[in-house]
C-alpha positions as CSV (number, residue, x, y, z in Angstrom):
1,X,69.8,-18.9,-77.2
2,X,68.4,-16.2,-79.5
3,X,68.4,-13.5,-76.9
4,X,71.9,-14.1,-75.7
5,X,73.4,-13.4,-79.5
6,X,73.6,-9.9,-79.5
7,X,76.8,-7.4,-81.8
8,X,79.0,-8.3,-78.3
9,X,78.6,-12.1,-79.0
10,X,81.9,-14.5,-79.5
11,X,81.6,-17.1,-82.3
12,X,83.7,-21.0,-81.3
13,X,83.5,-23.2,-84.4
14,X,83.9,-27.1,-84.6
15,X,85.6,-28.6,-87.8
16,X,84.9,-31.5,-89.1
17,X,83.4,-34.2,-91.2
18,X,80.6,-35.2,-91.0
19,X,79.5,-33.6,-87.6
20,X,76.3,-32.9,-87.7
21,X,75.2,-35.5,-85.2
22,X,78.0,-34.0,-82.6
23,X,77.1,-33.3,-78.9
24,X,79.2,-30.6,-78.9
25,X,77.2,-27.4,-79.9
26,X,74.6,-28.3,-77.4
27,X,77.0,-29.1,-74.7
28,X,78.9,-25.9,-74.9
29,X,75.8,-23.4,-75.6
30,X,74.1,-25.2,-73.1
31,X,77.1,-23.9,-71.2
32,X,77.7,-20.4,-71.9
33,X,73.6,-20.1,-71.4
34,X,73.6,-21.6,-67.9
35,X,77.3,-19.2,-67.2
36,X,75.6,-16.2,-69.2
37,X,78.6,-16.1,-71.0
38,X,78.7,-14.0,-74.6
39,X,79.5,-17.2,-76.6
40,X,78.4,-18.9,-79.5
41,X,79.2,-22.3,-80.8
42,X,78.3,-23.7,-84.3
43,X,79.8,-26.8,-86.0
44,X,81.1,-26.4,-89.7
45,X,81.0,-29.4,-92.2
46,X,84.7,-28.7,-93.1
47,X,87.0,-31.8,-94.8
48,X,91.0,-31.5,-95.2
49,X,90.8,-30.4,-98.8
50,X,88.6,-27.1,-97.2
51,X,90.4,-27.0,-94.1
52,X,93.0,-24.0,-94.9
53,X,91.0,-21.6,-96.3
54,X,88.8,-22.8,-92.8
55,X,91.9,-21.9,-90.5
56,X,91.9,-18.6,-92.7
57,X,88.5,-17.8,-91.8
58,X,89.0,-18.5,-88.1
59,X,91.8,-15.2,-88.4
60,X,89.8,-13.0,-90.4
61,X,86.1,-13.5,-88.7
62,X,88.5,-13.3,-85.1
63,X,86.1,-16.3,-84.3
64,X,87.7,-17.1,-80.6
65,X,88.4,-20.7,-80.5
66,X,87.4,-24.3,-82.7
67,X,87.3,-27.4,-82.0
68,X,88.1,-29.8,-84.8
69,X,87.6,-33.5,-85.4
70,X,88.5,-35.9,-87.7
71,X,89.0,-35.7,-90.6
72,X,91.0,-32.8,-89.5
73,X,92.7,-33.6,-86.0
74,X,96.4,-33.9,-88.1
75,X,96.4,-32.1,-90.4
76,X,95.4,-28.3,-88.9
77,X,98.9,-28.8,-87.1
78,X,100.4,-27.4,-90.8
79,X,97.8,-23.8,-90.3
80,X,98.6,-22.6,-86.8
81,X,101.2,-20.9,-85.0
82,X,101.9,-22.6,-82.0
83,X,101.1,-26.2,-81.0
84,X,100.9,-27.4,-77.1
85,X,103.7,-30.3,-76.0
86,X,101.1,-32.8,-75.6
87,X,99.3,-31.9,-79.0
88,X,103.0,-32.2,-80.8
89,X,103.6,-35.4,-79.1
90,X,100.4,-36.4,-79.9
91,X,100.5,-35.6,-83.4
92,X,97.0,-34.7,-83.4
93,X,95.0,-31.5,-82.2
94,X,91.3,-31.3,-81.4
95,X,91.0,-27.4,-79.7
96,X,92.5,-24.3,-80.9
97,X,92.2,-20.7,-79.4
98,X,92.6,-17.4,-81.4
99,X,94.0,-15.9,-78.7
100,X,92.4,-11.8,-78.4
101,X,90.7,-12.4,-81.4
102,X,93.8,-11.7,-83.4
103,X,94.6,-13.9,-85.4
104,X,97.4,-16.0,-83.4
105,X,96.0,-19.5,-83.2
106,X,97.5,-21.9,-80.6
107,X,96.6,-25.6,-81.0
108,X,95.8,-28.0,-77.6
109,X,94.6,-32.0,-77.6
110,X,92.2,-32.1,-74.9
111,X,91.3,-35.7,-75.6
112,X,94.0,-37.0,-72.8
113,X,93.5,-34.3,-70.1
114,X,89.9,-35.2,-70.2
115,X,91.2,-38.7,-69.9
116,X,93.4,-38.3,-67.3
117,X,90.9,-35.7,-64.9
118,X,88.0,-38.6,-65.8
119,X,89.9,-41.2,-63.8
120,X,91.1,-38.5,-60.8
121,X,87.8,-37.8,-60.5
122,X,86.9,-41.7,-59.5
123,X,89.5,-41.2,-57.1
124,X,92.1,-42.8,-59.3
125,X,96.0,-41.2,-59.6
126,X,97.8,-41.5,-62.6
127,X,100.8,-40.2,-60.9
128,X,103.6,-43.4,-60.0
129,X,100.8,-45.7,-61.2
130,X,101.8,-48.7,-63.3
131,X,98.9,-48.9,-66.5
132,X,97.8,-51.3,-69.2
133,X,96.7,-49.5,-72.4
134,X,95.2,-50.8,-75.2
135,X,95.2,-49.1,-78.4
136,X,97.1,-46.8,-80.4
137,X,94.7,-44.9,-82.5
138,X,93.9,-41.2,-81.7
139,X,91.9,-41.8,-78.5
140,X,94.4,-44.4,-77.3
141,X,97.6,-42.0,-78.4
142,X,96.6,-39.1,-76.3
143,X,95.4,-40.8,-73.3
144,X,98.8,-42.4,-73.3
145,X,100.9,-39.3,-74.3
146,X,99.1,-37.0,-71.6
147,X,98.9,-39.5,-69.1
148,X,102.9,-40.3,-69.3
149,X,103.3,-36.4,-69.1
150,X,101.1,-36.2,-66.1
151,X,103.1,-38.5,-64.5
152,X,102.1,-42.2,-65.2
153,X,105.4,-44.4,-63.8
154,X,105.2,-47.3,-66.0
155,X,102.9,-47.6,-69.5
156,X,102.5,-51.4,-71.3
157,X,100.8,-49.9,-74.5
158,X,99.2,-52.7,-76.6
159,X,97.9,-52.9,-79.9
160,X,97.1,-55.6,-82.9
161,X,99.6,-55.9,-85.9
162,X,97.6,-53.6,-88.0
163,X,97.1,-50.1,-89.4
164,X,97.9,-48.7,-85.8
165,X,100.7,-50.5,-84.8
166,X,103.5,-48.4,-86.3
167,X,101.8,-45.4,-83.8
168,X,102.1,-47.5,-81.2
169,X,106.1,-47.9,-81.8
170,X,106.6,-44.1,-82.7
171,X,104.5,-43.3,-79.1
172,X,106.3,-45.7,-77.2
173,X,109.3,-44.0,-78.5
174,X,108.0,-40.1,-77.8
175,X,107.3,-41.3,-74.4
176,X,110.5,-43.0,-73.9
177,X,112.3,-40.0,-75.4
178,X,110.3,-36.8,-74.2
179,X,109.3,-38.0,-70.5
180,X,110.0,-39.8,-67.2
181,X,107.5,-42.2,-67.7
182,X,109.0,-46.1,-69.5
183,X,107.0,-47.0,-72.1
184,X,106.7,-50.7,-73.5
185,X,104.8,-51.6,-76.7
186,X,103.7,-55.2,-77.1
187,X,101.0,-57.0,-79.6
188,X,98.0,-57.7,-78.5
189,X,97.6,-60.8,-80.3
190,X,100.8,-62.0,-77.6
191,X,97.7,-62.8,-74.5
192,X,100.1,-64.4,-72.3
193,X,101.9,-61.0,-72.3
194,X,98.9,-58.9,-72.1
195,X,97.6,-61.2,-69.0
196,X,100.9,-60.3,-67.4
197,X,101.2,-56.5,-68.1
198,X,97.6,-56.1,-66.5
199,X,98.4,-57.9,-63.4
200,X,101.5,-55.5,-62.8
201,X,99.1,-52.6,-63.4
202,X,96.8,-50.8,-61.0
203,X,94.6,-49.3,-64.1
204,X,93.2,-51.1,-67.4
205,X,92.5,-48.8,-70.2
206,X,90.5,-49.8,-73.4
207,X,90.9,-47.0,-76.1
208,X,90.3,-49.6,-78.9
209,X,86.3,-49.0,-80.0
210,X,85.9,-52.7,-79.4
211,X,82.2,-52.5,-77.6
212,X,80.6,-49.7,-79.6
213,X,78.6,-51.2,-82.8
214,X,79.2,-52.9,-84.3
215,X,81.3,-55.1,-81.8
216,X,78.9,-54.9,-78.6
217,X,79.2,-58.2,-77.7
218,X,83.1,-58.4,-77.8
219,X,85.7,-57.6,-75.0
220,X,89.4,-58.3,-75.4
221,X,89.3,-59.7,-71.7
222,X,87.0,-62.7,-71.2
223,X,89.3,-64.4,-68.3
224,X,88.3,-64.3,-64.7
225,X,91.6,-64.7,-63.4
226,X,92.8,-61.0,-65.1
227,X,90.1,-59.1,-63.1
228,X,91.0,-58.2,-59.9
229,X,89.4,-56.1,-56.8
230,X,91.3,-53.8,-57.0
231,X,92.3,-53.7,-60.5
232,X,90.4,-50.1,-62.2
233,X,88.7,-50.6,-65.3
234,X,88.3,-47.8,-68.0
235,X,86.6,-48.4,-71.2
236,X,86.3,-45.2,-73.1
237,X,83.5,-45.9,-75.1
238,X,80.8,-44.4,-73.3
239,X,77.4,-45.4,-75.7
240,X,76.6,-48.3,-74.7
241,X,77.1,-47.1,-70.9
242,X,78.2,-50.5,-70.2
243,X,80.2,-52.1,-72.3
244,X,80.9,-56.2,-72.3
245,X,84.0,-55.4,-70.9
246,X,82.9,-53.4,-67.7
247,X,80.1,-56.4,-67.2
248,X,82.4,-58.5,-67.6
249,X,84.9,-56.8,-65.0
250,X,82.1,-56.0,-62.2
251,X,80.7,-59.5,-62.3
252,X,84.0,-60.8,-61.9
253,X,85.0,-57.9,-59.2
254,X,86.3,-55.0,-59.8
255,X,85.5,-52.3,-57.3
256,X,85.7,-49.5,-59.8
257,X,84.7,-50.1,-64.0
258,X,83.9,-47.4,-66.0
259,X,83.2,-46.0,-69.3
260,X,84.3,-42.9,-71.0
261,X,81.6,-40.5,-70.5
262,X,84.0,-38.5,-68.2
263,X,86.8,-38.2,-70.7
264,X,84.4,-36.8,-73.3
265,X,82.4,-34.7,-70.7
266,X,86.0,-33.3,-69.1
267,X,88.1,-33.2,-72.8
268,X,84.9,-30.4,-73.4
269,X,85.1,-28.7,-69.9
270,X,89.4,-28.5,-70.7
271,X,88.1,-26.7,-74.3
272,X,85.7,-24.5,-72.9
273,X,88.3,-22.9,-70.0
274,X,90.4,-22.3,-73.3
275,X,87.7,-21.1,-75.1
276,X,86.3,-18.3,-72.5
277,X,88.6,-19.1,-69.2
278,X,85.7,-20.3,-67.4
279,X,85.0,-23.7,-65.7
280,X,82.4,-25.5,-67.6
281,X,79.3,-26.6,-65.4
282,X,79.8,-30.4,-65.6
283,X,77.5,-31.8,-63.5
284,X,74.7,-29.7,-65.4
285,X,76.2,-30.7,-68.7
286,X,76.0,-34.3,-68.1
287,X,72.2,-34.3,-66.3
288,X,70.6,-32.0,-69.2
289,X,72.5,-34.5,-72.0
290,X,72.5,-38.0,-70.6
């Protein structure tokens, strides 16, 4: 690392708190090291109470690019000058490019692409498809937000009646309102309803958490009947690798189950082409971290 930082050398930031235990800064100097690339990427402890005088110092240092995470996902949208469609929609914005250097930052959400490329590259299109979604927090939101702009036919969003649920309405509505795809928002606590939403659907998509700790042994489907051959399954937690819900879905069939080690792998490969306009190397990426 050390010899590649030279007076020529780009600085990309990542916002957020707390962050120090992000994959991030490896992944992306691992990166620019393996491209040779002049880039440098630190993370920043950085809350929303710090965050403008942050955004300031992005423009002044002409540091090229950030990501930013939560605490600060909403609230940078009020700081820059341009926001992407899908980062308006989604309300929410996790990569941001300086664009030159000088001082004209454009905000992106990469969350969803990385999503949506995650499931083409299992040989999966979103495009006509009829999908099951379940959850409507910020993971959930942009995977259904990008994948109704990419073309997704028919979305049955699903979420509990709590903190969340008036997101799920208002995305139902942006997706209803701002693209071709029809959008239907349901409670998950309904299960005859969510039984019969899957079963019109080609994909299943878990953006709720439930899996990660401290809720590894839960999975909001536990009947046989629901899982089906050819029925895709996409949790995206990705630690544990396999959650109770993809066991649950192989042992009961499904030819294709899998986590969300994609989406976060290709939501930092859709940053990085902003960042320096190259392709990150993926398949090194995910060999040297997992």
């Amino acid at each position: 690392m050390t010899e590649r930082i030279d007076g020529h050398t780009y600085l990309i930031s990542l916002l957020a708190y707390p962050i120090r235990h992000s994959l991030s800064p490896t992944m992306h100097n691992e990166a620019f090291a393996k491209l040779n690339l002049p880039y440098a990427y630190m993370a920043f402890d950085v809350t929303n109470s710090e965050l403008e005088d942050a955004v300031q110092g992005i423009r002044a240092l002409g540091i090229r690019g950030s990501n930013i995470s939560m605490p600060n996902k909403g609230k940078i949208i009020d700081y820059l000058d341009e926001v992407s469609e899908g980062a308006r929609l989604i309300g929410a914005v996790n990569t941001v490019t300086n664009v030159d250097g000088k001082g004209h930052l454009v905000g992106y959400n990469t969350d969803g692409i990385g999503a949506m490329r995650a499931l083409r590259e299992e040989g999966v299109p979103v495009e006509g498809q009829t999908i099951t979604i379940a959850g409507a927090g910020g993971a959930g939101t942009a995977v259904a937000i990008q994948g109704a702009l990419d073309g997704i036919k028919n979305l049955h969003i699903f979420n509990q009646d709590d903190e969340h649920w008036e997101n799920a309405l208002l995305t139902g509505e942006k997706i209803n309102k701002n693209t071709k795809c029809h959008a239907t928002v349901e409670r998950l606590e309904d299960q005859e309803t969510f039984k019969r939403r899957i079963a019109e659907s080609s994909v299943y998509i878990d953006a709720t958490g439930v899996g990660m700790h401290p809720q590894e042994n839960l999975s909001l489907i536990n009947d046989p009947e629901v899982i089906r051959e050819d029925l895709v399954v996409f949790d995206v937690v990705y630690a544990p690798a396999e959650t109770k819900l993809l066991k649950f879905a192989r042992e009961n069939g499904a030819k294709k189950a899998f986590n969300g080690l994609g989406m976060m792998l290709y939501q930092g490969a859709a940053a990085f082409k902003l960042f320096c306009g190259e392709e990150m190397p993926v398949d090194y990426i995910k060999d040297l971290l997992f």
